[in-house]
Each structure stands twice: as C-alpha cells, then as structure tokens.
C-alpha positions as CSV (number, residue, x, y, z in Angstrom):
1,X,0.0,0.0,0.0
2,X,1.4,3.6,-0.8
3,X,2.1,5.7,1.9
4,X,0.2,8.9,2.1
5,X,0.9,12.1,0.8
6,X,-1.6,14.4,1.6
7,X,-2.1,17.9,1.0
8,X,-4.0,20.2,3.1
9,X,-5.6,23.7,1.9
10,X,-7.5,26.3,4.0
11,X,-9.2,28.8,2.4
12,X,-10.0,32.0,4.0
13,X,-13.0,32.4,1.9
14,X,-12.1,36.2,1.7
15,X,-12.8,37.0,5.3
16,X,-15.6,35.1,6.2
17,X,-13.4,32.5,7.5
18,X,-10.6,34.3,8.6
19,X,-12.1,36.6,10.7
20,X,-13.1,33.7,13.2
21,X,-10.8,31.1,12.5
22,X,-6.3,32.1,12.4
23,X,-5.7,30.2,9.0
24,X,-2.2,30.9,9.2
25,X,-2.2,29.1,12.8
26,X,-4.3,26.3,12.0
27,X,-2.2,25.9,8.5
28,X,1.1,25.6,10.3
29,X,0.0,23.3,12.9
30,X,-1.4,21.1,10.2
31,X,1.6,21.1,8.5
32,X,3.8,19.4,10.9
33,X,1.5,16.8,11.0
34,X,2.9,12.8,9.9
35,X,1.8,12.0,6.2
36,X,1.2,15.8,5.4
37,X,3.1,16.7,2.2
38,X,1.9,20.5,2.1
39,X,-0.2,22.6,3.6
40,X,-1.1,26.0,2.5
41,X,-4.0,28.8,3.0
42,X,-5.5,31.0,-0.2
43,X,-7.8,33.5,0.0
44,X,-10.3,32.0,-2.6
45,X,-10.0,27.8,-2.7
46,X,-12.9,28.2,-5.4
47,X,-11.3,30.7,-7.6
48,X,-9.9,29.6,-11.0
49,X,-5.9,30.5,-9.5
50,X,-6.9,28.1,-6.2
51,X,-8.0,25.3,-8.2
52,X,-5.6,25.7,-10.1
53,X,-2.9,25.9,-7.4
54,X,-4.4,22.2,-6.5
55,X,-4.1,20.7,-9.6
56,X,-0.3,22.0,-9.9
57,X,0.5,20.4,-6.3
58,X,-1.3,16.7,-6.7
59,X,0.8,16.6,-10.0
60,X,4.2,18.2,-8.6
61,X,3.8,17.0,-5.6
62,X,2.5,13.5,-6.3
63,X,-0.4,13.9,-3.7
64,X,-2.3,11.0,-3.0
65,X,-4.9,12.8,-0.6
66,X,-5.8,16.1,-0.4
67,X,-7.9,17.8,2.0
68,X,-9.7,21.4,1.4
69,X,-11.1,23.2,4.3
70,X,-13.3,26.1,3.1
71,X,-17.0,27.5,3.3
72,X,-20.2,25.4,1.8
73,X,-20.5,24.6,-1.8
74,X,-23.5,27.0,-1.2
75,X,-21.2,30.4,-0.8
C-alpha cells in the first residue's frame, strides 16, 4: 500500500473564515502533521488560480490525498 501524501488547503473564503478562524495558525499546525506533504492557505479555494494551485501540487507533488477546508459549496 502507498504511503500517504496528503495535501492540506484552507481557504480564508475572503474574510468570512478568517475573521473567526487564524488560518495561518491552524495551516502551520497542520503542517507538521505525519503524512502531510503541504499545507497552505489561499484566500479563494474556489477561484480559478486556487484550483488551479491544487491541480499544480497533486501533479508536482504526487499527492495522493488532499484535503480542502473552506465555506459550503453554497457560498
């Protein structure tokens, strides 16, 4: 079985996240985390640069897990 790479992305949704929740905090404590490859924060996960920022790191990365905190589907 291939050991995991996972990467980890927190959006700050513009403010609506970041004002209640320290992204930087909770991204840097995430990183040091066993079987985390990267972890980052962007300001817009859904925006066409933060997708694309996704799609870059699975393939340049070789992530086999990737987890995205951010606001509803809904927003």
């Amino acid at each position: 079985m291939k050991e995991c790479k996972i990467g980890v992305y927190v959006c700050n949704c513009g403010t609506n996240i970041a004002k209640v929740v320290n992204v930087e905090q909770v991204t840097e404590s995430v990183g040091k985390r066993a079987g985390v490859g990267v972890a980052r924060s962007y300001k817009y996960m859904c925006s066409h640069p933060g997708q694309e920022m996704l799609v870059q790191a699975i393939k340049n990365m070789d992530l086999n897990r990737v987890v995205v905190a951010a606001c509803s589907p809904r927003m």
